[in-house]
N, C-alpha and C positions, 0 to 999 in steps of 0.2 A: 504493500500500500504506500510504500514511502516515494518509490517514484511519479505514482500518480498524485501524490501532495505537492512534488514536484513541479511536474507537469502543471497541475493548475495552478500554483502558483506563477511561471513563467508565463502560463497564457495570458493571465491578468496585467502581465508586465505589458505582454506583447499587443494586448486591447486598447491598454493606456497609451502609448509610445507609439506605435508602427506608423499611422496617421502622420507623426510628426518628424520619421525618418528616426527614431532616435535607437531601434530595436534592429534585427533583424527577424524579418518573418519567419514564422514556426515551420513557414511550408518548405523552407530550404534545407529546414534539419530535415523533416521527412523527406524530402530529395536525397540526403546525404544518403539517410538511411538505406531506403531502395536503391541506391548506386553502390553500396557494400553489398546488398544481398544478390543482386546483380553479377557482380563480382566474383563471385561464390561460384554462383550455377552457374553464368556462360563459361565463364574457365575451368572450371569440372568438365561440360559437356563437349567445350574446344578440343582440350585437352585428349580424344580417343585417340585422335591419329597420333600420338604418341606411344600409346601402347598395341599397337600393331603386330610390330613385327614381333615382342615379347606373347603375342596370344598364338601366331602362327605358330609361333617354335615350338609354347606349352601345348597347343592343343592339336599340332600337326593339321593343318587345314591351310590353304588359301589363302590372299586379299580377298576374294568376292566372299568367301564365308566366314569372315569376319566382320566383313562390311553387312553381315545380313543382319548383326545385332546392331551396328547403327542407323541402317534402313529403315525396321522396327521401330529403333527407337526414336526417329524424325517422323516415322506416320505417328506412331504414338502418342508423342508430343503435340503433334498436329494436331490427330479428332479430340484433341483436351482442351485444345484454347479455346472454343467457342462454351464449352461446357463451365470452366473456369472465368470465363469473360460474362457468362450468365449469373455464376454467381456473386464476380464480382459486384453485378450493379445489382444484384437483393443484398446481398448484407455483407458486404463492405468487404475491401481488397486486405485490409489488413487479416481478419481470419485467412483470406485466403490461403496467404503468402505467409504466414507463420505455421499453419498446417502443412501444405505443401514443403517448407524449410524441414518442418520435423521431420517427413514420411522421407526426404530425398536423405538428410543425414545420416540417416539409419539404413538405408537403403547403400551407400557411398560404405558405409562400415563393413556390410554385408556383400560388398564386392572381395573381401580379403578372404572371402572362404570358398568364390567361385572354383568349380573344380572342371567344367567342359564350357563347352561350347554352347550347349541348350540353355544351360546356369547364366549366362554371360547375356546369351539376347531375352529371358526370361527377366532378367535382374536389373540390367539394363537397359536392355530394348522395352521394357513394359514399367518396370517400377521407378527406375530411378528418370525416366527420360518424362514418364507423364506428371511426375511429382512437379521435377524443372517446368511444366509449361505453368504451372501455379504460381511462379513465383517470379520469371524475368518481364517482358515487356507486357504482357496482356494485362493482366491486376496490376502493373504498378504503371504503364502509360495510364490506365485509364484513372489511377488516385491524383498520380500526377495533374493531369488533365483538370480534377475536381480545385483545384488547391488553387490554380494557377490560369489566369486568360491572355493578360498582356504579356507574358514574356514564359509560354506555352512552350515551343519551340526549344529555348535556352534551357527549361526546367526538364522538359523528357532530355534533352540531349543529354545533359549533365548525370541522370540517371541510366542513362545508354554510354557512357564514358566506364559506368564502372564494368559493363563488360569488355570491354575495352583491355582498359589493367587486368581485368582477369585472364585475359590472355596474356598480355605482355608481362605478368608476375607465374601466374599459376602451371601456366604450360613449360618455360623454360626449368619450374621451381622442378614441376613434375618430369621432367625428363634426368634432373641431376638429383633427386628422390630417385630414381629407378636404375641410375647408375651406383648411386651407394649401398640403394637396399635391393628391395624387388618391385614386381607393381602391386602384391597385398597391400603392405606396407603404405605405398603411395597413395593407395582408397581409402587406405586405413585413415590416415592424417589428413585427407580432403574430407570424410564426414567429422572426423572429430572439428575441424575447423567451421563446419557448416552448425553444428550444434551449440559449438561453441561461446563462437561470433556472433553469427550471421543471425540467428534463429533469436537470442535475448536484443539484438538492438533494434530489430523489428517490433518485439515485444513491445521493448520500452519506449521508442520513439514512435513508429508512425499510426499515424490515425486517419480511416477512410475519407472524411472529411473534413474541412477547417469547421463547420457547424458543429463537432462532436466536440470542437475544445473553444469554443466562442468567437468564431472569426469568421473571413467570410474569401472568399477568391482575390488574391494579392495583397491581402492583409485587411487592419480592421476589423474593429469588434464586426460580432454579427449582430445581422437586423431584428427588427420587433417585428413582431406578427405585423402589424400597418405597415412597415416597411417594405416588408416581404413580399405581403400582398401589392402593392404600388410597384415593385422591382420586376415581378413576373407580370403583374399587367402592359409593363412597357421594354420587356424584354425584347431584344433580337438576337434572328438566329437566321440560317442561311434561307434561302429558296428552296434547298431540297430537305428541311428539317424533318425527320420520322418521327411520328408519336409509337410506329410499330415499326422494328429491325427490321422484318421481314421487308419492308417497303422501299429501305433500300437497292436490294435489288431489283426495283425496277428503275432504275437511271443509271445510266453511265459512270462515273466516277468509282463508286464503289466495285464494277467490274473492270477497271480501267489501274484502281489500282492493286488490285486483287489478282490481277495477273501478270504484273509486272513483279509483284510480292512474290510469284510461283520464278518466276527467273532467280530475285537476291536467293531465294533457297536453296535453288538449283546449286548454284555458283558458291553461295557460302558452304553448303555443305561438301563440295567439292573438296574443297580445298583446306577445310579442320578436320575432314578424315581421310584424304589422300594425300596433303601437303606434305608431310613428314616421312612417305611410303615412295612419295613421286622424289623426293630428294637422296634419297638412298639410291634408284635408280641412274642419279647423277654422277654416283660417286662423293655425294654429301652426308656426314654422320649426322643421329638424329639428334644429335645435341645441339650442332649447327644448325638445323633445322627449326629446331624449337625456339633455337636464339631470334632467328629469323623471322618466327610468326609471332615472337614478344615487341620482336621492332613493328613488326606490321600494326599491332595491336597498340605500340605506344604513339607511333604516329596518328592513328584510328581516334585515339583519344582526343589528339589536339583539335582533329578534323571533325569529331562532333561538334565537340564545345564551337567548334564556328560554326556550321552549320547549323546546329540551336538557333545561333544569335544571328545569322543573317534569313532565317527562315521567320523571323519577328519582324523584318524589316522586308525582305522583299517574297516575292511570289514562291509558294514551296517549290509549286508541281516542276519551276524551270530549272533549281536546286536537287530536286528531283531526278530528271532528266538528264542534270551535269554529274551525280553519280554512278549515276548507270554505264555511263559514257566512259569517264574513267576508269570503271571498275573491269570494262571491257579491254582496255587498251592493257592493264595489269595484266590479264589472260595470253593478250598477243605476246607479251613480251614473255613470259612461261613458254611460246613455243618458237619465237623464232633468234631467242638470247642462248649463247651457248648458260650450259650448267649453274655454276657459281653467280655466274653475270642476272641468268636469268633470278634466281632464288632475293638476291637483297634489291634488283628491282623492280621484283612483285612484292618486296616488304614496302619499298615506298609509294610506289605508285595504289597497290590496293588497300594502305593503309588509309590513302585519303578518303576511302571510300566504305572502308568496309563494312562500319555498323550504322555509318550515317543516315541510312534509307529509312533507321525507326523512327527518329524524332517527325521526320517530312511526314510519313506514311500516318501514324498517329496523329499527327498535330491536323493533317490535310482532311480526315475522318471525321475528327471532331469540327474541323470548320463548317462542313461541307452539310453536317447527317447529326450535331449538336450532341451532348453531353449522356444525355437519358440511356443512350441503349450505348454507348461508346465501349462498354465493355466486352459483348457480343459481338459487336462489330468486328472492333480490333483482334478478334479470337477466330472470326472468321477469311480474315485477312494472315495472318499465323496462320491459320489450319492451311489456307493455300500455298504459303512458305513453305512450311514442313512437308505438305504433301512434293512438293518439286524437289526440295533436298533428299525423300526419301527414294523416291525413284533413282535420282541420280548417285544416289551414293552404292547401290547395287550396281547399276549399269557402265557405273565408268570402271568401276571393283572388275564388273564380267569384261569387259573389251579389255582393261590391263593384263588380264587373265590373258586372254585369248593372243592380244597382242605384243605383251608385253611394252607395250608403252603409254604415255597419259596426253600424248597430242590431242587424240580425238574428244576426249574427254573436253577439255581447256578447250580447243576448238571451235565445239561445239556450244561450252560457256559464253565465250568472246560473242557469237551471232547473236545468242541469246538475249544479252546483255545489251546489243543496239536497239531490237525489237522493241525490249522494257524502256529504254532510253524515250522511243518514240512514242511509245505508249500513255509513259509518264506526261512527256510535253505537250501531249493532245488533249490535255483534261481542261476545262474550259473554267480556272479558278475565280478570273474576275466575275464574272457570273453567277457562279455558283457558290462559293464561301461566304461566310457572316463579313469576314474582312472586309472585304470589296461590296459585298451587296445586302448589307442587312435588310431584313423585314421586319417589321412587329409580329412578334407573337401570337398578341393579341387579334390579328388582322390576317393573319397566315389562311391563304386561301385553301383551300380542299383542294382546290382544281389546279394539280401541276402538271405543267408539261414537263414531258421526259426531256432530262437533259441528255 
């Protein structure tokens, strides 16, 4: 109880004060928050293609069936965000994401006793992969989202940073863990840090809304019932605002970027579970390797944090469209850069890019389709994610196989990647987002044309 005497005493600070700049808002601690638990899960789940070649060797099998248990576990992940994005908007992201933190950290412990193959995509293809869809962008884009209007953008990015570090700490940490010890070991010391950390600063700090601790969207006490009522009489919200999820798909945007979402899949999953597999191939140790996707990852970082803060200031979908772009040109240079050359400049070039696509894709959802069902949505947008990473990370596992090489793979990614580009740039923002085209709430017509 003593932190939440805490807590309400700090919020009282932050009622009095925030108004007159003299605080910082609470919603940035809860930002911190979700950018550590962030941190956790996507560098745990980055982190497979690290232990590859240790599964092949333990369990005499293949890339393609070992890729089966992260195939598994990117569908898995997938059909969960919409299920987790549901409930984050009935009763709050924070249960979510502290339940899901328990089940994954126990889960992570329980990988030191895997003994085959079936253990491995059972454990982690199903338990430990759908726990992570509870806890990284779906339930915490959508808290975020709650907390924050004017500077939306800067707040998911900065919680999208911390996957980021997760890679660029977690992955290289986990590769020099598996040259000291084994990979038990290294699961071992990833849930204990997941329960440790991750799972009590959740507890203690965030909360689903700024209304739960007296405050209100970018600080500020919360309003009075009159208040309230006068707020939502003269709210606005886009042209394409849903009172029902389901309604979104019937307009454009929503499948516009829902399928650019199935390319970043594609493409990230590519490359966190073959990167460290395709670099052996080269003649590169996977320790080099890992160093290489921590730089990717630390660059990744910087390249949010801008893209937050220029996604507040200019149009997402064309931010949008310039990382897809980039992210594709990272791909060419994978296949037409001798070895070494190629590996540290796809650390920088796909660093600019690599997790940026969440803050646009989230922040551009809730412009577009308004706050109410944002959690659904974003889970349904994820689920198209996961579903393209899963595909791909078997298919590129079998043509390696067959081929022995990752060209077509990468390839295949690069094409991919201009399509999404275009796709992204054809979404019709000034039109459609609260930004550029607000309506009244109050006055929102029934009768919309499909954008």
């Amino acid at each position: 109880m003593a932190h939440v005497t805490v807590l309400r005493a700090s919020t009282d600070y932050y009622m009095n004060t925030n108004d007159n700049n003299k605080s910082v808002f609470y919603g940035w601690y809860v930002v911190a928050a979700l950018s550590f638990s962030t941190f956790f899960v996507l560098g745990v789940r980055m982190g497979f293609g690290v232990f590859v070649s240790a599964w092949q060797e333990e369990f005499a099998v293949g890339v393609s069936t070992v890729s089966i248990a992260a195939s598994v576990g990117w569908l898995t992940n997938g059909f969960g965000q919409p299920f987790f994005g549901r409930l984050t908007d009935r009763i709050g992201g924070r249960r979510v994401i502290a339940a899901s933190l328990l089940i994954m950290g126990i889960g992570a412990i329980a990988m030191s006793f895997v003994n085959s193959i079936i253990g491995l995509i059972l454990l982690y293809g199903i338990v430990i992969s759908m726990a992570s869809g509870g806890v990284a962008m779906t339930p915490a884009g959508a808290v975020v989202s709650r907390w924050f209007s004017r500077r939306r953008g800067t707040a998911i990015g900065l919680v999208a940073v911390g996957g980021s570090l997760g890679g660029m700490i977690l992955i290289p940490f986990a590769a020099y863990l598996l040259i000291l010890t084994d990979w038990r070991t290294t699961w071992l010391v990833f849930g204990a840090l997941i329960l440790v950390v991750g799972l009590p600063l959740v507890l203690l700090v965030v909360r689903s809304d700024p209304s739960e601790v007296g405050l209100r969207p970018d600080g500020g006490r919360a309003l009075t019932d009159e208040e309230q009522v006068h707020q939502n009489r003269h709210a606005t919200v886009g042209p394409l605002y849903v009172e029902r999820w389901r309604d979104s798909f019937r307009s454009r945007p929503m499948w516009q970027l829902s399928m650019a979402y199935v390319v970043c899949g594609v493409t990230t999953a590519i490359i966190s579970i073959h990167f460290v597999r395709w670099a052996q191939t080269e003649g590169i140790s996977p320790g080099t390797a890992a160093l290489a996707f921590g730089l990717l990852s630390g660059i990744n970082a910087a390249g949010v944090i801008t893209i937050g803060f220029l996604s507040d200031r200019f149009q997402r979908k064309n931010l949008l469209a310039g990382v897809y772009a980039v992210r594709a040109l990272a791909f060419v240079a994978l296949i037409v850069l001798p070895g070494v050359s190629a590996l540290w400049a796809f650390a920088v070039i796909g660093g600019l890019s690599w997790l940026a696509t969440v803050p646009l894709t989230t922040a551009l959802t809730a412009d577009v389709y308004g706050l109410k069902h944002l959690g659904i949505l974003a889970g349904m947008s994820n689920l198209a994610h996961q579903l393209g990473g899963a595909m791909a990370v078997y298919l590129v596992g079998l043509v390696f196989d067959w081929t022995g090489t990752f060209d077509y793979g990468f390839g295949a990614g690069a094409a991919l990647l201009m399509v999404a580009s275009l796709t992204a740039l054809s979404i019709r923002e000034r039109k459609l987002s609260v930004r550029y085209s607000p309506v009244s709430l109050g006055n929102l017509s029934t009768d919309r044309a499909t954008a």
